[in-house]
Steps between C-alpha positions, in 0.01 A plus 500: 500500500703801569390861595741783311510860350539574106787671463529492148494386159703250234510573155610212286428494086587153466342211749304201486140521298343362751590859706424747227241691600561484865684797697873346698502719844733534837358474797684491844357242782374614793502327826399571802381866395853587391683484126769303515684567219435166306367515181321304246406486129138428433293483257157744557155344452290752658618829358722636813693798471837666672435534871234316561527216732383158333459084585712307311485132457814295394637125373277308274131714682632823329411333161141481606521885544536595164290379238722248297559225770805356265684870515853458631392699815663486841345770691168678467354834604136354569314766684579883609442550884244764636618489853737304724354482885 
């Protein structure tokens, strides 16, 4: 699982069926306190929004984040974090 920050949204009108319904965000990983400029497309499962820092789990576990396990989905915003210590 990775720790990151929503930084924002992706529109697209046309996508798999399997995604409809589901919002596409960018979120920037975070490691060891401290952005570091990579970022990742994921799908969100727990209603996040921009700036708030989230878990997200990737390969073939992200599936099991969302609620159609056979959704083409590679990476997974599965929980929003309260507070990092």
């Amino acid at each position: 699982m990775l720790l990151a920050k929503v930084k924002g949204t992706i529109v697209s009108t046309s996508k798999n069926e399997k995604l409809v319904g589901y919002k596409l965000l960018i979120a920037e990983i975070i490691e060891q306190d401290k952005l570091t400029g990579k970022e990742i497309l994921a799908v969100d499962g727990v209603g996040a929004g921009i700036g708030e820092k989230v878990i997200i789990a990737t390969g073939s576990a992200a599936r099991l984040g969302v609620d159609r396990c056979d959704s083409p989905v590679d990476a997974a915003i599965v929980g929003i974090v309260d507070e990092v210590q």
